[in-house]
C-alpha positions in Angstrom: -61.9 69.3 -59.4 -65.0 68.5 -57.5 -68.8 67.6 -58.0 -71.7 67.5 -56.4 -74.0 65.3 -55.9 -78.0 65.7 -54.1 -79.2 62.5 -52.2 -82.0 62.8 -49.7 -81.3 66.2 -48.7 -77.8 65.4 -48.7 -75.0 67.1 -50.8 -71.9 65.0 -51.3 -68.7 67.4 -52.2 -66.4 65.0 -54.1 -62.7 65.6 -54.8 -61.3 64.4 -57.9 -58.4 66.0 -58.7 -55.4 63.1 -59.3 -53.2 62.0 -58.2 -54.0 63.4 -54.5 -56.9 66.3 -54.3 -54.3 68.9 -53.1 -55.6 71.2 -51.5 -54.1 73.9 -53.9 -55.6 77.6 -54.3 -57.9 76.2 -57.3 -59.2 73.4 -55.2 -60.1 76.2 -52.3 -61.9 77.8 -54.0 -63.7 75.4 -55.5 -64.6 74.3 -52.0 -65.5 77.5 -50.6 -67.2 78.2 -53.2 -69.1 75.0 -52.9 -70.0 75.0 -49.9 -71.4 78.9 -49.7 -73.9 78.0 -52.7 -75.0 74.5 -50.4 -75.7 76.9 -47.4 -77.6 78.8 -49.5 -79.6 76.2 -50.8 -82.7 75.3 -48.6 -83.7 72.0 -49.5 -79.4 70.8 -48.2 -80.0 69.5 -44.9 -76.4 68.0 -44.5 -73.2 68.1 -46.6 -70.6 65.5 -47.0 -66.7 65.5 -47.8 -65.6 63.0 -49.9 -63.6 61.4 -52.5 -63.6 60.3 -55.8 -60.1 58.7 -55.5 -58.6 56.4 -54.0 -57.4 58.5 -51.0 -59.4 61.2 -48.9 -56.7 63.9 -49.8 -53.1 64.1 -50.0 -53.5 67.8 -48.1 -51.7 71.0 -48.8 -50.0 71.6 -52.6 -46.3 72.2 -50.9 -45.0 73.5 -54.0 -47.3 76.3 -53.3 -44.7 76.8 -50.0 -42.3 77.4 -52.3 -44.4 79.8 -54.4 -45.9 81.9 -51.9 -49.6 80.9 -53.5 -50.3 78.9 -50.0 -51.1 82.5 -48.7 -53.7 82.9 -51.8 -57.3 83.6 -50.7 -58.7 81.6 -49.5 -55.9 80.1 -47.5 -56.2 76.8 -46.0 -57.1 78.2 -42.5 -59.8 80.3 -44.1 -61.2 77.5 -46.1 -61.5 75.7 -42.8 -63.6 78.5 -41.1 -65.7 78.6 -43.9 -66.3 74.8 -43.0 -66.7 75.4 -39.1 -69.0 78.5 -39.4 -71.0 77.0 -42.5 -75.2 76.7 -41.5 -75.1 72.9 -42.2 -73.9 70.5 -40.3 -70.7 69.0 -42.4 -69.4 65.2 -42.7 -66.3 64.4 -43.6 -65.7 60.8 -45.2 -62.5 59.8 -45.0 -61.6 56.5 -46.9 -57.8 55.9 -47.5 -55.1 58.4 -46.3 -55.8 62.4 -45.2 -52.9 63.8 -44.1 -51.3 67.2 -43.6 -54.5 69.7 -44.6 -56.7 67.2 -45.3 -57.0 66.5 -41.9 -57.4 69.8 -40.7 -60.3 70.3 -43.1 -61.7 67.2 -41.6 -61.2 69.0 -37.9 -63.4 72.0 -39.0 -66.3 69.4 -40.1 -68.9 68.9 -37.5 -68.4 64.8 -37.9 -65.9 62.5 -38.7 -65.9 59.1 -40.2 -63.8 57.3 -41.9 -63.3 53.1 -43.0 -60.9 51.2 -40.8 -58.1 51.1 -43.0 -58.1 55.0 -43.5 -54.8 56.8 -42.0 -54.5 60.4 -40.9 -52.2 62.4 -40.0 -50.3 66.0 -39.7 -46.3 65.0 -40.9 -46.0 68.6 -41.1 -43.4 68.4 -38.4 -41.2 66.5 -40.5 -41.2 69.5 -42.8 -40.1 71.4 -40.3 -43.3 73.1 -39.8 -46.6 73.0 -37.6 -50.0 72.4 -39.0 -51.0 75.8 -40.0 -54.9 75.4 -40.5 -56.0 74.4 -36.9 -54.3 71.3 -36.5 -52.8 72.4 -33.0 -56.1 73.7 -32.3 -59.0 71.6 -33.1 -56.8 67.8 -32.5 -56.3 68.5 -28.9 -59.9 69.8 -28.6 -61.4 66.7 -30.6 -59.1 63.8 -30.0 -57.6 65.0 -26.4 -54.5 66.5 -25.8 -52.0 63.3 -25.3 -53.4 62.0 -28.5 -53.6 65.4 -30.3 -49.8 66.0 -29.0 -48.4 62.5 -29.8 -49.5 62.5 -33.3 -48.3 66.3 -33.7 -44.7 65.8 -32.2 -44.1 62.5 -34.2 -45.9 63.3 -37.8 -46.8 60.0 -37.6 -49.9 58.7 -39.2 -52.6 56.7 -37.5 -55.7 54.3 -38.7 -59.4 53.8 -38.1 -59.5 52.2 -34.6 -57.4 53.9 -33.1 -58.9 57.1 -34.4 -62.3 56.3 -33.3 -60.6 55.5 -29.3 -59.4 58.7 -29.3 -62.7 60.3 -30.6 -60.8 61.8 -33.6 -63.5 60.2 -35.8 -67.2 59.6 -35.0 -68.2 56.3 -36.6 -66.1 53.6 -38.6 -67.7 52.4 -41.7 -66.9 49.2 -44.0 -64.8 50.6 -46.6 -67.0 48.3 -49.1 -69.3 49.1 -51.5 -72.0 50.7 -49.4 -70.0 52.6 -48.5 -71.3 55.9 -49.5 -74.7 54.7 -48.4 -73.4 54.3 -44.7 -72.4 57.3 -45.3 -75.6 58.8 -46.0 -77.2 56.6 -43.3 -75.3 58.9 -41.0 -75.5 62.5 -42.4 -78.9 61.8 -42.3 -79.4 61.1 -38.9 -77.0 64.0 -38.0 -79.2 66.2 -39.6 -82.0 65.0 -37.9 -81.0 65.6 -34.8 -81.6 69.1 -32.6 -78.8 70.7 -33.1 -76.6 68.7 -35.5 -74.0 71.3 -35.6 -70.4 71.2 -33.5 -67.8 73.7 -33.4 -64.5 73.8 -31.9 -64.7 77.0 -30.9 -67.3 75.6 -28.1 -65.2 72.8 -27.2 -62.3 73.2 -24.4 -59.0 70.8 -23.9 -59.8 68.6 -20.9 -57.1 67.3 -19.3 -55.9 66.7 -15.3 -52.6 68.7 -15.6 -52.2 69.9 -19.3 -49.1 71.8 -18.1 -47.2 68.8 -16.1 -48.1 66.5 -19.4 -46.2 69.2 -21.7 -43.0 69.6 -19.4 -42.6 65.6 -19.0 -43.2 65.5 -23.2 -40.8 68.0 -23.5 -38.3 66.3 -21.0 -39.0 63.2 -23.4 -38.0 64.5 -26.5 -35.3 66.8 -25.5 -32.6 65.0 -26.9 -33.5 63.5 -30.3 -34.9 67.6 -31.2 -32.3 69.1 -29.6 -31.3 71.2 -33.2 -34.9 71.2 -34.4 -37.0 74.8 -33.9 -40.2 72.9 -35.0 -41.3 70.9 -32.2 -40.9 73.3 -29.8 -43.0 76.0 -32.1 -45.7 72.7 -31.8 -45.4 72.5 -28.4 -46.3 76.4 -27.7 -48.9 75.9 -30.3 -50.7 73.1 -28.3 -50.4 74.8 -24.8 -52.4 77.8 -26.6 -55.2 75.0 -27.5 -55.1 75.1 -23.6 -55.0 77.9 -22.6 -56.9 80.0 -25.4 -60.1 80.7 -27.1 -60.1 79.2 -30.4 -60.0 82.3 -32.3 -57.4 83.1 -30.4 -54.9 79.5 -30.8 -55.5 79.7 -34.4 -53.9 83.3 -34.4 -51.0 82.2 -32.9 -50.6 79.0 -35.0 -51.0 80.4 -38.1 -47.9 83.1 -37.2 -45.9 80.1 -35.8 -46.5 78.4 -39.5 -45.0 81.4 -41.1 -42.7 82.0 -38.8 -41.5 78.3 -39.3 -41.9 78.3 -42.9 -38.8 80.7 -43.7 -36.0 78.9 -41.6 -33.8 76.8 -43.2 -34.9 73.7 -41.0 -38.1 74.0 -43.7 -36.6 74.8 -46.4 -34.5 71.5 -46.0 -37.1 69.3 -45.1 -39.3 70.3 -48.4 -36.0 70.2 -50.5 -35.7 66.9 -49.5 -39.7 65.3 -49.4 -39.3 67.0 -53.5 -36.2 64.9 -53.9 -37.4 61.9 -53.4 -40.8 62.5 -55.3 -37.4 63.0 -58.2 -35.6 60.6 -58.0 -37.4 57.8 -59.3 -37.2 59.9 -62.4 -34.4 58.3 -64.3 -33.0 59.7 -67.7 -33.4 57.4 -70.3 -36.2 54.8 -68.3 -39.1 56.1 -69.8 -42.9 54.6 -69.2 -42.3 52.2 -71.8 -39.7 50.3 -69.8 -41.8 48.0 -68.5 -40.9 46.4 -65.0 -39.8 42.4 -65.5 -41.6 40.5 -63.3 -39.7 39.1 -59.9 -41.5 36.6 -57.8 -37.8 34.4 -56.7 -34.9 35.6 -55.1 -31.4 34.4 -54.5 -28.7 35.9 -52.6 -25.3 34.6 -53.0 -23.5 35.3 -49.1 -25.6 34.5 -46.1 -22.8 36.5 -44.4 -24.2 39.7 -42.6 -25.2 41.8 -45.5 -26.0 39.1 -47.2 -28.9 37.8 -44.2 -29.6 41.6 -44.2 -30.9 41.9 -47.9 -32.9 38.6 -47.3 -34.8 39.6 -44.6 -35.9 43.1 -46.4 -37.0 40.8 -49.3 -38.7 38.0 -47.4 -40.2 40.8 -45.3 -42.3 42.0 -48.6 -43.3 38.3 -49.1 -40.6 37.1 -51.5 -39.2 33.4 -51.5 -35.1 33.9 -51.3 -32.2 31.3 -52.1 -29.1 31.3 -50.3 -26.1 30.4 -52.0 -22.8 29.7 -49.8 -19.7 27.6 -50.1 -19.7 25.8 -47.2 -22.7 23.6 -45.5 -22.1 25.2 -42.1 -22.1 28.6 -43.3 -25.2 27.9 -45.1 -27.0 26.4 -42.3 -25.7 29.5 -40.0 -27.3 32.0 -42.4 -30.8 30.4 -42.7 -30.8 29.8 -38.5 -29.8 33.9 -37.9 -32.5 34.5 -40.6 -35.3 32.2 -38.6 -34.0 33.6 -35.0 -34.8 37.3 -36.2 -38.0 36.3 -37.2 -38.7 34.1 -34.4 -37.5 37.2 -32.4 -40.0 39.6 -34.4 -42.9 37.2 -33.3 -41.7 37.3 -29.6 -41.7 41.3 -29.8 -45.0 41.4 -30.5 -44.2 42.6 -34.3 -46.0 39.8 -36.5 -47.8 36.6 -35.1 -46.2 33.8 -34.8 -47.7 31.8 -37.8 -47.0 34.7 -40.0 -43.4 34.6 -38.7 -43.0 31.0 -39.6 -44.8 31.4 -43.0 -41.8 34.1 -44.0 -38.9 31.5 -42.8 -40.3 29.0 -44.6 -39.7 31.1 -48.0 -36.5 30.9 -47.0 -34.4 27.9 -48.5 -30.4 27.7 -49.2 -28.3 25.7 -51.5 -24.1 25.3 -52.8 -24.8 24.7 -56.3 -25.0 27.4 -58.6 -27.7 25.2 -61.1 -30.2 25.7 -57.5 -30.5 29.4 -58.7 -31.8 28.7 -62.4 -35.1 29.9 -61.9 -34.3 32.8 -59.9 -35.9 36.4 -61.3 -33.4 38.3 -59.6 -29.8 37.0 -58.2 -28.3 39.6 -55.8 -24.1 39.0 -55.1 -23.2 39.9 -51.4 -19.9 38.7 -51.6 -16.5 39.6 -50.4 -15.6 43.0 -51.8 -13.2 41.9 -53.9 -12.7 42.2 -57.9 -11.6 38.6 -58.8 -14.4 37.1 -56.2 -17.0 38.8 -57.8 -15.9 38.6 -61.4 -15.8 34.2 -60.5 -19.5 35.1 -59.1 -21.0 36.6 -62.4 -19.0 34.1 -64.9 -21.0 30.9 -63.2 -24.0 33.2 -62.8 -24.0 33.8 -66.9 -23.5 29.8 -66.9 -26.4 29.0 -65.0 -28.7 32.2 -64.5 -32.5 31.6 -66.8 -32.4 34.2 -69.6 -33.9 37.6 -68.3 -33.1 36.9 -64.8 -31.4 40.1 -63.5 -27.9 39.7 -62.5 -27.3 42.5 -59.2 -24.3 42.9 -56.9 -24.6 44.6 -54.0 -20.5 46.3 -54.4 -19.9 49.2 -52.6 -16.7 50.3 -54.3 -16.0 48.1 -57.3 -16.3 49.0 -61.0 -19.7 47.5 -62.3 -18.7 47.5 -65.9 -15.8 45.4 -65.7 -18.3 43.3 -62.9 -20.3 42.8 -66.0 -17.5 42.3 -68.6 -17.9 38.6 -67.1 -21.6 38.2 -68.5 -22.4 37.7 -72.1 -25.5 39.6 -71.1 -24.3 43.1 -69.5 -27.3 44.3 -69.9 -29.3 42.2 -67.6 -26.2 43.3 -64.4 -27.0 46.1 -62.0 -25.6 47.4 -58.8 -28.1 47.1 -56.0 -25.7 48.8 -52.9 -27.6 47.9 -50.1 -27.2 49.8 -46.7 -26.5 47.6 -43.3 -28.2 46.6 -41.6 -29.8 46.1 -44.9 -33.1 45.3 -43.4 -32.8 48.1 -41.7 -31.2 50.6 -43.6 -33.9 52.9 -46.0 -31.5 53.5 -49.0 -30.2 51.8 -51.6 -28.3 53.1 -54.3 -29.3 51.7 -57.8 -26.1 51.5 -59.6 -26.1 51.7 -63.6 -23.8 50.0 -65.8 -22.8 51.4 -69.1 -24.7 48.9 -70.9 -28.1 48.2 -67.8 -31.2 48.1 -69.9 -34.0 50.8 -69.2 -36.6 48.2 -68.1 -33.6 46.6 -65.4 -33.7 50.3 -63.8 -37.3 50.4 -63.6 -37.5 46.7 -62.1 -35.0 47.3 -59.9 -37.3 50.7 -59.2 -40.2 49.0 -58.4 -38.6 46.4 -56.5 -37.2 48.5 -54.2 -40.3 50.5 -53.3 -41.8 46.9 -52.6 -39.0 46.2 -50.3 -39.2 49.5 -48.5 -36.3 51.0 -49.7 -35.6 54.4 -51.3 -34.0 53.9 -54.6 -31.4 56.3 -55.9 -30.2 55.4 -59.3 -26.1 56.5 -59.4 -23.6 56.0 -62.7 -20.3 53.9 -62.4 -17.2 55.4 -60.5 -15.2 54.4 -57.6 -17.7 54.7 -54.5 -20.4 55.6 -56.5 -22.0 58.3 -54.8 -22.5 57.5 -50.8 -18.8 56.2 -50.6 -16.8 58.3 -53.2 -18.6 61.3 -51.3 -17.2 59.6 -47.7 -13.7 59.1 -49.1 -12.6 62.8 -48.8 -14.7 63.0 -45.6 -13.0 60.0 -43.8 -9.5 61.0 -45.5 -9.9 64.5 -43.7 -11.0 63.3 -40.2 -7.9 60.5 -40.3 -5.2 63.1 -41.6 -6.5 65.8 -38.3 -5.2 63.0 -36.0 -1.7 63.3 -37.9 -1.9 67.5 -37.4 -3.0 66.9 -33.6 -6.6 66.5 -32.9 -8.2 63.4 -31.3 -10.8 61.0 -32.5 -12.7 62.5 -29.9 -12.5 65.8 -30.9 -13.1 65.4 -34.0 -16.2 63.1 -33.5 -17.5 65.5 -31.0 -17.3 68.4 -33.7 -18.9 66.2 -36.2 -21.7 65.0 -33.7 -22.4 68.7 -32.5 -23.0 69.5 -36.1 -25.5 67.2 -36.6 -23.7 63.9 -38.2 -25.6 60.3 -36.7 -21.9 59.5 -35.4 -18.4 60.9 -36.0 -16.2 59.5 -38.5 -14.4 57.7 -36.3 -17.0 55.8 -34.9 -18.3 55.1 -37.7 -15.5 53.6 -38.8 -14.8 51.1 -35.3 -18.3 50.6 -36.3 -18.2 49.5 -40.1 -14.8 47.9 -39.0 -11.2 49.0 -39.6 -10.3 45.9 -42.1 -13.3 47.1 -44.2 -11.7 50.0 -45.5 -8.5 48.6 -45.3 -9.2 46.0 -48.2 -10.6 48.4 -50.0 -7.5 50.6 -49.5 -5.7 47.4 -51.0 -7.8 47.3 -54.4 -6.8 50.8 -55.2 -3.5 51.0 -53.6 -2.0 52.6 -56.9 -4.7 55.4 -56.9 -3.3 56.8 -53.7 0.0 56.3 -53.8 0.9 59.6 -54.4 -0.6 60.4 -50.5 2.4 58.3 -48.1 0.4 59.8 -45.1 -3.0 58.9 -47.2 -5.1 57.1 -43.9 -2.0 56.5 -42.0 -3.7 55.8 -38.6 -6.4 53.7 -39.9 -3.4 51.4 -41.8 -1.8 51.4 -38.4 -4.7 50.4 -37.3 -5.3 47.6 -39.0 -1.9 46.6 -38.9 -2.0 46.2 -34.9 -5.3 44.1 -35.0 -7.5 46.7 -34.0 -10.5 46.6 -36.1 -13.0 48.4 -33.9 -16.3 47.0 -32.1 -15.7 43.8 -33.0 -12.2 43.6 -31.6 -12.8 45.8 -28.5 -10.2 48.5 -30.1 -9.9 50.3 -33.0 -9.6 54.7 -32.7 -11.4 54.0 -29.3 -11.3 51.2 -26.6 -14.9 50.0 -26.0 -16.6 48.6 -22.9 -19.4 47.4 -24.6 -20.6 49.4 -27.2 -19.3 52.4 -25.1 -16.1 53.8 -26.4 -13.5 55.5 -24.5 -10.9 57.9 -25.1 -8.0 55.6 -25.6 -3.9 57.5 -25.2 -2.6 55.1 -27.2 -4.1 56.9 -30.2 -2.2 59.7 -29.7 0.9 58.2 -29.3 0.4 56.5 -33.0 -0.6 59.5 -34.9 2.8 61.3 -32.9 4.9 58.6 -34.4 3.3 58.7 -37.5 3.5 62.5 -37.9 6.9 62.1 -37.4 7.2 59.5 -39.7 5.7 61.3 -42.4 7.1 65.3 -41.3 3.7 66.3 -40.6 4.0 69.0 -38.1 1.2 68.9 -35.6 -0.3 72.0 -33.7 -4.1 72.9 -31.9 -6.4 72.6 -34.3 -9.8 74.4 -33.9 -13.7 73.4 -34.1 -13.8 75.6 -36.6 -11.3 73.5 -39.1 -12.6 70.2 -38.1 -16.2 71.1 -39.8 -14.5 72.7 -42.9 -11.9 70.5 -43.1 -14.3 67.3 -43.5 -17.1 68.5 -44.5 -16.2 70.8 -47.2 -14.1 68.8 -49.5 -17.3 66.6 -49.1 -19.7 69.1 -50.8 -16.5 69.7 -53.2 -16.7 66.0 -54.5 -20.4 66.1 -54.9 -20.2 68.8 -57.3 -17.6 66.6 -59.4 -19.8 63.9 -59.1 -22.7 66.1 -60.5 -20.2 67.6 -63.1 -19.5 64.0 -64.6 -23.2 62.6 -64.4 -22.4 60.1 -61.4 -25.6 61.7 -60.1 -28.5 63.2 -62.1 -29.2 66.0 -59.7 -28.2 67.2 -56.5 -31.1 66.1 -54.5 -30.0 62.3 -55.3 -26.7 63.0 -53.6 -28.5 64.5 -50.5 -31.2 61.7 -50.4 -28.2 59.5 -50.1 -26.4 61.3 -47.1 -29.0 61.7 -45.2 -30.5 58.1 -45.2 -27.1 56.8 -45.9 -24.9 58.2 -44.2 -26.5 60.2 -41.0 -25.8 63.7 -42.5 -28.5 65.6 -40.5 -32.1 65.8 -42.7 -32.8 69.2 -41.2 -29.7 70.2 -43.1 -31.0 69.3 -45.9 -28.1 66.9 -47.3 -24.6 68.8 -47.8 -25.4 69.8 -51.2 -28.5 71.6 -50.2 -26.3 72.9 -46.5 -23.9 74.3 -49.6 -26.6 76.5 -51.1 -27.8 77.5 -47.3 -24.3 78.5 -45.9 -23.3 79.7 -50.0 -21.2 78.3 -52.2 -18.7 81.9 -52.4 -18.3 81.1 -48.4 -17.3 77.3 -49.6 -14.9 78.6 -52.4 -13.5 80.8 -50.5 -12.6 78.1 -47.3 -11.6 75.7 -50.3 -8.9 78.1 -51.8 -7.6 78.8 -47.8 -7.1 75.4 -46.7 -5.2 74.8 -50.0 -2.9 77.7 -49.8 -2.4 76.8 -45.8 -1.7 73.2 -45.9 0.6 73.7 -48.9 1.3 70.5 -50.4 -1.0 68.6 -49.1 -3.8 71.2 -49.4 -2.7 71.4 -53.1 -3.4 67.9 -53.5 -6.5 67.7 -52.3 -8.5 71.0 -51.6 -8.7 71.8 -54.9 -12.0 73.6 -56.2 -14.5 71.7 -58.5 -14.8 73.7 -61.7 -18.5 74.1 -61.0 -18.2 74.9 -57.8 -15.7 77.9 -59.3 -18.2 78.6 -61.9 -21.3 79.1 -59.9 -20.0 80.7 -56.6 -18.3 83.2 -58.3 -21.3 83.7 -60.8 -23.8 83.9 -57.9 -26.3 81.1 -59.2 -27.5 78.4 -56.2 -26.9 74.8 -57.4 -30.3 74.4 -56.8 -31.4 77.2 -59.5 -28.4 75.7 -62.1 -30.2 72.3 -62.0 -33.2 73.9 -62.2 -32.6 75.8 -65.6 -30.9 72.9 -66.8 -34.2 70.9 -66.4 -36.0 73.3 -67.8 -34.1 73.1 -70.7 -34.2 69.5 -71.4 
């Protein structure tokens, strides 16, 4: 896991454990153990941190979180007084990323340097922890407190300069070839010098008012951690830097990490960095399934998704075709797409030239035979069946054999999509997220008859364009949107039984949700899920009061933002409680003999998100989704289901699946008919709540066993 090499009278300690020297309990001691025999050694004059790979250190092994191991002697914050207190003065080289416990180790060294392009960091917050092995001790100390504090609050990583500004690293030094001998250069001269050694616990936080800065950061972040116990823990944590020795501080941090550690804020935020280390891991696409090279794009709709997915590809350096119908709205697309970029340039995002390199990757066309040596051809059409199947039929016409055939359906059956092509094998689903430049996720939709290597290139792909690919099976919604149907089906039919839009946004919002159903919905646009109300009219029909409002909605023009009107009246992109709401889900409950009463907080949350969790477990019942993390990933970066819930399949195994049974079974014995219809129990739902198994721990054996 490490060797060691003598040069000059300097030792260089060199991870190489792939793919990211964790810092796990084998790799402590290896270290401590390393650098005890170096101190003992007279002719050492000055040891060296380094790497064999091509990162610094990935930091803690978090599967030892899980485990309990991370509390294994010696534990990361001993490891790093074993660095501090060691009799030689200690370097640490840091070329490519150090994050989490790597930098920490890093702190404890006497010296820092590291190549300009190297990035540090401590993310821990966005595990819902604080850096347990001196991280709020020895940053503040080194690199000042609004540096040290910044950097802890936001998990956010930084690079070389701005490292060496702040005095978190010592030198910067070409990450080239000579490297290692600048290196040496300057453990040499370290130990040449008096006293080379420098300890933290010497060092004091220096700041004008250390207590004034915290209050105005903590008036700063109030509201976006209002529900998070982590960066408040932080906060404490960094005060003690100022306020006590450094024996002291690290005390108090490391009970603040364990303390941290066991809520379920943590536990959701490590479910959820595992899932998406998962799901890239896609039954049947083995290593063998080679990615197909993409170096052209073409996107048929320069409409607003369509603009949306060009941007994210020109962005990673791709050339992209439009394809429209009509001249204008061709020349409309490619404008908006140079405007954003041009408006990039102006914020300071990318230079100017750099900006007017990407637009000019951007070209557009109305002929189909434009698109013939396209690699990949992405559909952003109009979510209809018949306009999409006329989309693929020309594309089999004029398509180059292997390009890959994607549309970017949110609803629609993919399989009878691709019934159209004489090569269904080459048609995906690539269900981008809007703003799609924007928006992180994108679910990768398999067709019954996608081949392996079109999953891994639409893999790779994705993780070129930023995105986070989650590979879904074919259904109605897929996973994201058949998940939303029961939730949005709920939160319309509460307006029927006598709750506001308001009300049940605010209950939603309180919980954690990114914005209430019914906002969401002005927002997406009240015709959107009308028309897809209209392709599956038949499905429903069994439901007369089956999103009543929204109907009525639509019906009376009110569509939402866009319109000024939809559940709420906006003045600007404020919305307002709107009467007239009432009034239409009165006359509809009438309509429909729906009797309507005061309806608590209480059944709001169940009531929506319940029979959400419900039709995630039949989604993982029938395959849609190969585990349950995949369906959390999705919410969370999809949808705005709150990360430190941990997705609503994760929230099910936190709250327990007997406690979601068991408000299951109620609401369908109380709403009688209707709650028969709908609030039925999925089978393994049934099967594991009343067996006492987590759905965690199912999916668990069951991968153990394949």
């Amino acid at each position: 896991m490490i060797s060691i090499k003598h040069t000059e009278g300097v030792a260089f300690i060199e991870l190489n454990a792939p793919p990211v020297n964790a810092l796990g309990l084998k790799m402590r001691q290896a270290l401590s153990l390393a650098i005890h025999e170096l101190d003992a050694d007279e002719q050492v004059k000055a040891i060296v941190l380094c790497s064999a790979l091509p990162l610094f250190c990935g930091g803690a092994d978090i599967v030892e979180f899980r485990t309990g191991a991370v509390w294994d002697k010696p534990d990361l914050p001993a490891l790093c007084e074993t660095i501090e207190t060691s009799k030689k003065p200690i370097i640490a080289a840091i070329a490519g990323p150090a994050m989490g416990g790597a930098l920490e180790i890093a702190l404890a060294c006497d010296y820092r340097v590291a190549t300009p392009d190297a990035v540090m960091g401590l993310p821990e917050i966005k595990l819902g922890l604080l850096p347990g092995a001196g991280g709020t001790q020895r940053l503040p100390r080194i690199a000042g407190l609004e540096a040290a504090t910044q950097m802890i609050l936001s998990g956010d990583p930084v690079k070389g300069e701005y490292a060496l500004s702040c005095g978190l690293v010592d030198a910067l030094l070409e990450n080239n070839q000579d490297f290692r001998a600048h290196v040496l250069g300057f453990a040499t001269r370290v130990s040449h010098e008096g006293d080379p050694k420098r300890s933290c616990a010497d060092i004091t936080v220096t700041h004008p008012d250390s207590k004034g800065y915290l209050t105005g950061f903590r008036d700063q972040i109030a509201h976006t951690s209002k529900y998070l116990v982590a960066p408040e823990r932080c906060l404490v944590s960094v005060e003690a830097a100022c306020e006590l020795p450094l024996s002291e501080g690290l005390a108090q941090e490391k009970a603040g990490f364990a303390e941290l550690l066991d809520t379920p804020q943590s536990r959701a935020g490590r479910h959820l960095f595992f899932a998406e280390r998962e799901c890239t891991k896609v039954p049947g696409v083995t290593r063998a399934d080679q990615p197909r090279s993409i170096s052209s794009v073409a996107v048929i709709g320069a409409g607003t998704m369509g603009r949306g997915i060009a941007i994210a590809f020109l962005q990673a350096g791709y050339r992209v075709t439009f394809l429209e119908t009509t001249q204008s709205a061709l020349e409309q697309g490619l404008e908006m797409v140079r405007e954003h970029f041009q408006r990039a340039a102006q914020k300071g995002r990318l230079s100017a030239d750099r900006a007017e390199t990407i637009v000019s990757n951007a070209t557009g066309t109305l002929s189909y035979g434009d698109l013939a040596e396209a690699d990949l051809i992405i559909e952003a059409a109009f979510e209809s069946m018949n306009v999409k199947r006329q989309i693929f039929a020309s594309l089999d016409q004029h398509a180059k054999p292997g390009a890959i055939l994607a549309s970017n359906t949110s609803t629609l059956d993919l399989d009878e999509i691709a019934a159209v092509s004489s090569r269904p094998e080459d048609v995906i689903g690539l269900h981008f997220f809007s703003p799609a430049n924007v928006m992180r996720l994108l679910e990768v939709v398999r067709g019954s008859k996608t081949a392996p290597d079109v999953i891994a290139t639409a893999i790779t792909v994705a993780k070129k364009i930023r995105k986070l690919p989650v590979t879904v099976g074919v259904c109605y919604g897929f996973v994201g949107n058949r998940m939303l149907e029961p939730y949005f089906r709920e939160g319309s039919r509460l307006l029927l039984e006598g709750a506001t839009p308001k009300h049940v946004d605010d209950v939603l919002e309180t919980f954690g949700m990114a914005m209430g159903i019914h906002a969401m919905a002005d927002l997406a646009g009240v015709d959107v899920g009308a028309r897809v109300r209209q392709e599956r009219r038949s499905e429903i029909a069994h439901d007369p009061t089956y999103q009543a409002v929204q109907d009525r909605l639509f019906e009376l023009g009110r569509l939402g933002q866009k319109t000024g009107r939809g559940s709420y009246v906006y003045e600007g992109r404020t919305r307002v409680e709107d009467s007239e709401i009432v009034q239409i889900s009165t006359n509809l409950a009438g309509l429909h003999g729906v009797k309507r009463r005061d309806i608590d907080d209480q059944e709001i949350l169940e009531r929506c998100i319940y029979p959400l969790i419900n039709e995630g477990f039949l989604i993982l019942e029938e395959g849609i989704a190969t585990r349950p993390g995949d369906c959390d990933l999705i919410w969370v970066n999809g949808y705005g289901f709150p990360n430190w819930r941990g997705g609503p399949m994760h929230y099910a195994d936190e709250i327990g699946l007997s406690h979601v049974l068991e408000r299951m079974n109620h609401y369908r014995q109380s709403l009688g008919a209707y709650g028969e219809m709908w609030f039925t129990p999925a089978p393994l739902l049934e099967e594991l709540a009343t067996s006492g198994v987590t759905l965690a721990a199912h999916f668990d054996a069951k991968k153990e066993k394949s």
